[in-house]
NUTORVEX-271221 format. One record per residue: residue number from 1; z negated, x, y negated of N, C-alpha, C in turn. Coordinates in nm, 4 decimals, always signed. Layout:
REM NUTORVEX-271221
   seq        nc3        nc1        nc2       cac3       cac1       cac2        cc3        cc1        cc2
   NUM          Z          X          Y          Z          X          Y          Z          X          Y
...
//
This chain:
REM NUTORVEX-271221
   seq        nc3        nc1        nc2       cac3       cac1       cac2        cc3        cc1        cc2
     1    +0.0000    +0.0850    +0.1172    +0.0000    +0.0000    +0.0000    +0.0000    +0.0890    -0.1228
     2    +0.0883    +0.0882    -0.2224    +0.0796    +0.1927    -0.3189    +0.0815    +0.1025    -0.4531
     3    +0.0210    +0.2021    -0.5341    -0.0027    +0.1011    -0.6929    +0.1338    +0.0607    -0.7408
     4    +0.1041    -0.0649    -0.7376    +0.2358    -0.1493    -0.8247    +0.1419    -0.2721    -0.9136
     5    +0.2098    -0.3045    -0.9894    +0.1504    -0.3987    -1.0694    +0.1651    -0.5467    -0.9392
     6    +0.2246    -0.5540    -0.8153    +0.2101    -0.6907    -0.7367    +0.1154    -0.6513    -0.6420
     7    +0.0595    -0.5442    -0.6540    -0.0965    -0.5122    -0.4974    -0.1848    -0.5395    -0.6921
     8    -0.1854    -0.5003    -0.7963    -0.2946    -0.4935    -0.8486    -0.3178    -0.6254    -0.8974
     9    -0.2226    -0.7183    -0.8994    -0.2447    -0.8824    -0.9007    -0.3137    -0.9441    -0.8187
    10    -0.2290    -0.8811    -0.6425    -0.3095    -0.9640    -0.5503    -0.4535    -0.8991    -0.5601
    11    -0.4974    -0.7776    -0.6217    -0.6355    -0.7345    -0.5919    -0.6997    -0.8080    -0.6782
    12    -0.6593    -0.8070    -0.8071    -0.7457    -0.9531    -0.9068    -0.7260    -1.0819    -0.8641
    13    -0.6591    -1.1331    -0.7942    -0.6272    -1.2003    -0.7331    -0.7581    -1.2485    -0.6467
    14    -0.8186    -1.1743    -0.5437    -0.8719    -1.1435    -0.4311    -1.0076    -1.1783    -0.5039
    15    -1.0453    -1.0662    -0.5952    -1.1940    -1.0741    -0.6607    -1.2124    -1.2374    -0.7504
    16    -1.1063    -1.3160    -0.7825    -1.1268    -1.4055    -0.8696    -1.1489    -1.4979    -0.7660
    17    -1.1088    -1.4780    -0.6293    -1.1377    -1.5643    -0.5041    -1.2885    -1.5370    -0.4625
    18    -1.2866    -1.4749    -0.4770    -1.4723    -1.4258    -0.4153    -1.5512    -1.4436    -0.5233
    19    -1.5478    -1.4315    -0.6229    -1.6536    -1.4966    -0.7623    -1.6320    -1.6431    -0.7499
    20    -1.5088    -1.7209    -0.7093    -1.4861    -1.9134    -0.6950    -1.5649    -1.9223    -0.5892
    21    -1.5931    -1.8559    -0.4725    -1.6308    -1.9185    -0.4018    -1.8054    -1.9189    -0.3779
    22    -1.8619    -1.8652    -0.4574    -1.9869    -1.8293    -0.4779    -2.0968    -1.9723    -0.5637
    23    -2.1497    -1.9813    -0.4138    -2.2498    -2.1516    -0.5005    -2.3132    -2.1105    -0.5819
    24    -2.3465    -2.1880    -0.6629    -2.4411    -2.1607    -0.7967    -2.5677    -2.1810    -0.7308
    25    -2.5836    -2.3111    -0.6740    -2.7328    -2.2935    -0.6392    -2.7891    -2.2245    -0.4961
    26    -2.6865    -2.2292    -0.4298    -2.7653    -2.1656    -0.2792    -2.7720    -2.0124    -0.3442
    27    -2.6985    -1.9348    -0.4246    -2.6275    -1.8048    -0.3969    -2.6846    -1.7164    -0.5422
    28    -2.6578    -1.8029    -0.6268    -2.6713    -1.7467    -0.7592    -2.8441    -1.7454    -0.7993
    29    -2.9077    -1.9115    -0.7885    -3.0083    -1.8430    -0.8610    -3.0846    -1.8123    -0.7827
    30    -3.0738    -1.7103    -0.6595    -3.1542    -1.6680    -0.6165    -3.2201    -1.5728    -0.6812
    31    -3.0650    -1.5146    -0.7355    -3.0909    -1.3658    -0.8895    -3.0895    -1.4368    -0.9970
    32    -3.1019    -1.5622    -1.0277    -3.1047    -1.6051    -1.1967    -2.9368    -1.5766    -1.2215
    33    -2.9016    -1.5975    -1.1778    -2.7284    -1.6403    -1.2274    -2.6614    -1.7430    -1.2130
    34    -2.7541    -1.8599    -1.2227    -2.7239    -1.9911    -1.2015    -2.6771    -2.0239    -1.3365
    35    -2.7376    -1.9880    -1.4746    -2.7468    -2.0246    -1.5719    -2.8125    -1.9587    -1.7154
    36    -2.7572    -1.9601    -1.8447    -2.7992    -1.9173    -1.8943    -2.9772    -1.9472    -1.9639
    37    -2.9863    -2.0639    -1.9693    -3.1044    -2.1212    -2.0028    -3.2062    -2.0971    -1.9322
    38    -3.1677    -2.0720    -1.7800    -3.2679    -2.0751    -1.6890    -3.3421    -1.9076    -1.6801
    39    -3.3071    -1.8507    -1.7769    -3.3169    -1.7085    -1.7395    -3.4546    -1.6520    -1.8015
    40    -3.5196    -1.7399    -1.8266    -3.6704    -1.6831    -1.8394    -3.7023    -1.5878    -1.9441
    41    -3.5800    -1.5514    -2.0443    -3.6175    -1.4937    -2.1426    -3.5091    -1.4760    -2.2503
    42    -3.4968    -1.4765    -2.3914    -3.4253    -1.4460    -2.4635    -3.2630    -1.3646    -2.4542
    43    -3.1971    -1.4721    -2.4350    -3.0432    -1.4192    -2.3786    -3.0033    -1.2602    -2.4375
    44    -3.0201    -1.2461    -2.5686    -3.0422    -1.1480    -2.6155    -3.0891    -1.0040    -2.5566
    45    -3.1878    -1.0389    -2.4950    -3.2531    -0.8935    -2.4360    -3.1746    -0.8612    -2.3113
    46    -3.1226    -0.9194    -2.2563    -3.0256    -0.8884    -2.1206    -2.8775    -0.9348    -2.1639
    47    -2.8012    -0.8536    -2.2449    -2.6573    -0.8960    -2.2637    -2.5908    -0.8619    -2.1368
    48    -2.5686    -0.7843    -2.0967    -2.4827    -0.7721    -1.9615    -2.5196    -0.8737    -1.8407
    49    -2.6436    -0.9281    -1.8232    -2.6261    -1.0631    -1.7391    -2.6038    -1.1753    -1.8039
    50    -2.5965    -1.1710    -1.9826    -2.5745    -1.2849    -1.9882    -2.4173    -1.2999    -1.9686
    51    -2.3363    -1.2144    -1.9991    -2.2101    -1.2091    -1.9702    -2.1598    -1.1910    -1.8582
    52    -2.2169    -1.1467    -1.7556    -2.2270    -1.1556    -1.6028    -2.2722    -1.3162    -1.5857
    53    -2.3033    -1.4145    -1.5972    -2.3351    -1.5412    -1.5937    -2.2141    -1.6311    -1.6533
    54    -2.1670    -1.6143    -1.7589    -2.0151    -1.6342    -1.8795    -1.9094    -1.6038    -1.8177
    55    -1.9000    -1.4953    -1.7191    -1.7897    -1.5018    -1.6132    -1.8165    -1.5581    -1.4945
    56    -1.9112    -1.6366    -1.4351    -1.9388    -1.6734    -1.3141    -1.8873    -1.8115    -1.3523
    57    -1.9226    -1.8713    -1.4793    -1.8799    -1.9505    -1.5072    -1.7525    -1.9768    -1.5496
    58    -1.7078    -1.9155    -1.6437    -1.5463    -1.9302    -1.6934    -1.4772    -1.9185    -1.5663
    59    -1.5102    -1.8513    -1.4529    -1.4450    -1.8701    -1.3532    -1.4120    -1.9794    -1.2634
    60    -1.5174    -2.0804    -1.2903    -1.5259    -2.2022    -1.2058    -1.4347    -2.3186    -1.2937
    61    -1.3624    -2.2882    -1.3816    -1.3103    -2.3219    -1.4269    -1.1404    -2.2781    -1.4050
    62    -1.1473    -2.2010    -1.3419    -1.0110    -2.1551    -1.3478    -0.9228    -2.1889    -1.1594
    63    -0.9799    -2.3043    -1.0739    -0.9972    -2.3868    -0.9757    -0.8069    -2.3872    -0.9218
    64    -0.7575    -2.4734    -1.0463    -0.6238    -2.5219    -1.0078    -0.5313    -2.4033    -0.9933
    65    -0.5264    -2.3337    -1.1159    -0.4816    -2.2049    -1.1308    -0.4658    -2.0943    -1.0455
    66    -0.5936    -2.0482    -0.9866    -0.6034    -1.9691    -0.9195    -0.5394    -2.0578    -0.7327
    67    -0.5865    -2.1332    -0.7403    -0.4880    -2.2422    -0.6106    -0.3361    -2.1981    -0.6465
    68    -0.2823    -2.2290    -0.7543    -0.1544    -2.2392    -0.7745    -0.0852    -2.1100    -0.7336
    69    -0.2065    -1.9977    -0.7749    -0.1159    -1.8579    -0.7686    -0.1585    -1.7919    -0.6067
    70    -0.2556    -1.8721    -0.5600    -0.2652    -1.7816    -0.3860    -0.1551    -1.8739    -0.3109
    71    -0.0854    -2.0000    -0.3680    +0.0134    -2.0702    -0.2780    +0.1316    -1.9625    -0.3259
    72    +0.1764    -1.9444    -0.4608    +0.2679    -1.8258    -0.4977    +0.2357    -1.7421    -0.4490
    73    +0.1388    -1.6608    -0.3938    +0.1317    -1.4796    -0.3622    +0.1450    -1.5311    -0.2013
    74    +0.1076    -1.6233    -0.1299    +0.1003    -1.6661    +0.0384    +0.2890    -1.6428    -0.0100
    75    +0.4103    -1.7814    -0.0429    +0.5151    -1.7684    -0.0387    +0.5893    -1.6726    -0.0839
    76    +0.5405    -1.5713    -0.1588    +0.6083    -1.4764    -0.1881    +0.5889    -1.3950    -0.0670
    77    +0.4682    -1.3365    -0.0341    +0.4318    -1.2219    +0.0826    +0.5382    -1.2911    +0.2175
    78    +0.5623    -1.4207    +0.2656    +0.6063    -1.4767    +0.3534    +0.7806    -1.4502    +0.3543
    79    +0.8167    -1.5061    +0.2163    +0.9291    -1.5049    +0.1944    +1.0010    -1.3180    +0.1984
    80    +0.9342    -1.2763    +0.1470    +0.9541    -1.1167    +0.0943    +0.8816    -1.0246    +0.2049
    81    +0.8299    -1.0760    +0.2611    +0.7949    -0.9909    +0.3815    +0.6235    -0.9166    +0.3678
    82    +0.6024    -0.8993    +0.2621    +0.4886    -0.8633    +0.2219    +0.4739    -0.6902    +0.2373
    83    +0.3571    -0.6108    +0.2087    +0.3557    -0.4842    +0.2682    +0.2453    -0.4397    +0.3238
//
């Protein structure tokens, strides 16, 4: 597999699949990444989890999209043979 901009798609690709599939409540607040409110102290003093939390979320938002493009990267790899 060698760097091309279509392995470094499917690799963002891959990670945006494994952050969707991550429950909020069984998974997340076990570490307090369920939510920002819930975090027991001034969002402020922990910026990197609060933005680690801001992508857990903006991600659960991105549902259809990311569907749309693993049915495109499945028919492309199928059609094109894949590597």
């Amino acid at each position: 597999m060698g760097l091309s901009i279509w392995n470094l798609f499917k690799a963002g690709l891959l990670c945006t699949n494994a952050l969707m599939i991550l429950n909020r409540r069984r998974v997340l607040a076990k570490y307090g990444f369920d939510d920002v409110n819930t975090m027991g102290c001034d969002p402020s003093q922990k910026p990197l989890k609060v933005q680690a939390i801001g992508l857990l979320q903006a991600v659960q938002y991105l549902k259809v999209p990311v569907i749309a493009a693993n049915i495109i990267t499945i028919l492309f790899e199928i059609i094109l043979g894949g590597s």
